[in-house]
N, C-alpha and C positions, 0 to 999 in steps of 0.2 A: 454850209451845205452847197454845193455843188447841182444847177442841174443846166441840162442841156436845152440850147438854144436851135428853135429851126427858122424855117422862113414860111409864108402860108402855102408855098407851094412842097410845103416838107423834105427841104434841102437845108442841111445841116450849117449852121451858122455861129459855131462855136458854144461857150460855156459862160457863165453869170451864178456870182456868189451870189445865193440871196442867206438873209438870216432864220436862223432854226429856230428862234422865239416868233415868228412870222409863221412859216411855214413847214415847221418843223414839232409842234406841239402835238399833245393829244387831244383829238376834238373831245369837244364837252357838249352829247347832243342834249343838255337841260338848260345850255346858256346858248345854245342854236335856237331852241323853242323858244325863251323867253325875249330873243330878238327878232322873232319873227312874229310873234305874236305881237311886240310891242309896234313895230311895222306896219303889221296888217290892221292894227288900231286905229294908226294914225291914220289910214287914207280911210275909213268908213265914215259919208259924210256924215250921219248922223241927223237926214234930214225928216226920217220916221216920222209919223205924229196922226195920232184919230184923237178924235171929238172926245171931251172928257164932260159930262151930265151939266156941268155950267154951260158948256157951250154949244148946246142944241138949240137950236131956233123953231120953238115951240111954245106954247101956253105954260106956264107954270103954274096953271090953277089943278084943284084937284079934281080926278078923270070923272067919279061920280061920288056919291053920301057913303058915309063910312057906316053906316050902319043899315040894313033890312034888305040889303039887293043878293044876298045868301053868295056872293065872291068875297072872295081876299080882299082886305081893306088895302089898298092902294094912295099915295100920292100923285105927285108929277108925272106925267109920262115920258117925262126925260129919264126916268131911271133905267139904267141897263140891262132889266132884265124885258124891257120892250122893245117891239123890235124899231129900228130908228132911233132908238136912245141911246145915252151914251155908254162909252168903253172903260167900264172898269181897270184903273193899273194901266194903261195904254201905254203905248211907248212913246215920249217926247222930242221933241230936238236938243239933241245934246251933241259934247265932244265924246267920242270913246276913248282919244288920248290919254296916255299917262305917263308916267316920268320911267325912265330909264338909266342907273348910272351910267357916268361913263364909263368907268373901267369894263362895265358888263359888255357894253357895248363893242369897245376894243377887243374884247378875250373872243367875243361872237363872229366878229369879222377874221383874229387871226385862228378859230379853230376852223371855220368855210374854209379857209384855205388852205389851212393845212390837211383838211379830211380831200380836196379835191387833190391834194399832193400824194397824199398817202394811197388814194381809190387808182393813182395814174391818172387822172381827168385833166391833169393841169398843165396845157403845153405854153411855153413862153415864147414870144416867134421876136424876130428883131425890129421889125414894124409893121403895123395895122395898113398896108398899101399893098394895091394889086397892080400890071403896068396896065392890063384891061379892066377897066371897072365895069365890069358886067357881071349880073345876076348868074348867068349860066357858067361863069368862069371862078366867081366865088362859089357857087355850089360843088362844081368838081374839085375843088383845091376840100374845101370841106367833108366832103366825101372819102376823101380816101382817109381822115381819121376816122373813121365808123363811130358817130355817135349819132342819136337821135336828135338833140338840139344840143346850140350852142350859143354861149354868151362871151360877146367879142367885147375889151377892156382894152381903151386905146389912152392918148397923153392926153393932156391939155383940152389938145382939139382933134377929135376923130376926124381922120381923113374923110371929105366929102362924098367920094367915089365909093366907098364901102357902105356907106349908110345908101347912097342907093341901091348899091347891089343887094344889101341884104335887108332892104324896105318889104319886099315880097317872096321870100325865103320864108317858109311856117318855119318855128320853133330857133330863129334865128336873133340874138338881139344885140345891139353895139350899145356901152356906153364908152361915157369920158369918166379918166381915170375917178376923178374927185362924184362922180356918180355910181363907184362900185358900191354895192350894198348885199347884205347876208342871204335877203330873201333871194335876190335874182341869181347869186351865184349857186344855191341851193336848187335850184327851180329850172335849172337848166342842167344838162349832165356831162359839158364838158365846157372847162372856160378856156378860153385864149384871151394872154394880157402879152401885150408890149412891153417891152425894155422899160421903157420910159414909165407904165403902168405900176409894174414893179417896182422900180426904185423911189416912187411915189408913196406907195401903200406902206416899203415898208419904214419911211421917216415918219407916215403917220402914225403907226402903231408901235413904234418900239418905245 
């Protein structure tokens, strides 16, 4: 497959085979969801946690005589249904990580890009470099592709000049190539990669 190359200032800059098992499949939005949920697992730290009835720092004796006071016979006042007692079930510290094949993974990443191929979201520009690195000169270049945000995928090392241009751009994000990932290309609504991006991704995934 064939697509067309621009520059960020959207002056046309020739042509780049990429591969149709890449970018060219049918997105699978059940293997999109199960990688982005496996994602969003991994970063929830998991650091929750209330009081469970052992760990009230309180009397453990019993509150008054089980028999002739005409209330509910009662224990400890650590029991959860008093107030200051403890939290029945609570939620603990834990991982919410969990395993993810790879292949899954792989098929997740090439149908993002292939659904940003298919939608037209997907422009490839010849490099991630402006000759002005200013915010206001990335926003204009950005602009005239009409999208709401975008997610900028450069080589190795994203040029310095862009990360500060688009440090204070809302709905703007840059990574490096080896930091594309499903959720953010998903999560933004038009991506730009680099040459260099591309022929990255697609040695990883073929």
């Amino acid at each position: 497959m064939k697509l067309q190359v621009k520059t960020l200032a959207n002056a046309d800059a020739g042509e780049i085979d990429v591969a149709d098992e890449v970018f060219g499949i049918a997105p699978r939005a059940d293997i999109l969801a199960r990688v982005v949920r496996w994602q969003l697992a991994k970063r929830q730290a998991g650091t929750h946690k209330t009081k469970e009835r052992g760990e009230i720092a309180r009397t453990k004796s019993k509150i008054y005589r089980q028999k002739g006071t005409g209330r509910a016979r009662h224990g400890s006042a650590n029991a959860n249904i008093f107030r200051g007692g403890g939290v029945s079930h609570g939620p603990r510290v834990r991982s919410h990580a969990h395993n993810l094949p790879k292949k899954v993974r792989r098929l997740g990443m090439r149908s993002a890009l292939s659904a940003k191929q298919a939608e037209g979201k997907l422009l490839i520009v010849d490099s991630l470099a402006l000759d002005e690195t200013k915010t206001k000169v990335l926003q204009q270049n950005l602009g005239v592709f009409g999208a709401r945000s975008y997610l900028l995928v450069g080589g190795n090392e994203v040029d310095a000049g862009i990360i500060r241009a688009a440090r204070n751009l809302d709905g703007v994000d840059v990574l490096p190539q080896q930091g594309a990932n499903v959720y953010d290309i998903l999560r933004r609504e038009m991506l730009i990669m680099s040459r260099d991006a591309v022929e990255h991704l697609e040695a990883r995934l073929k």
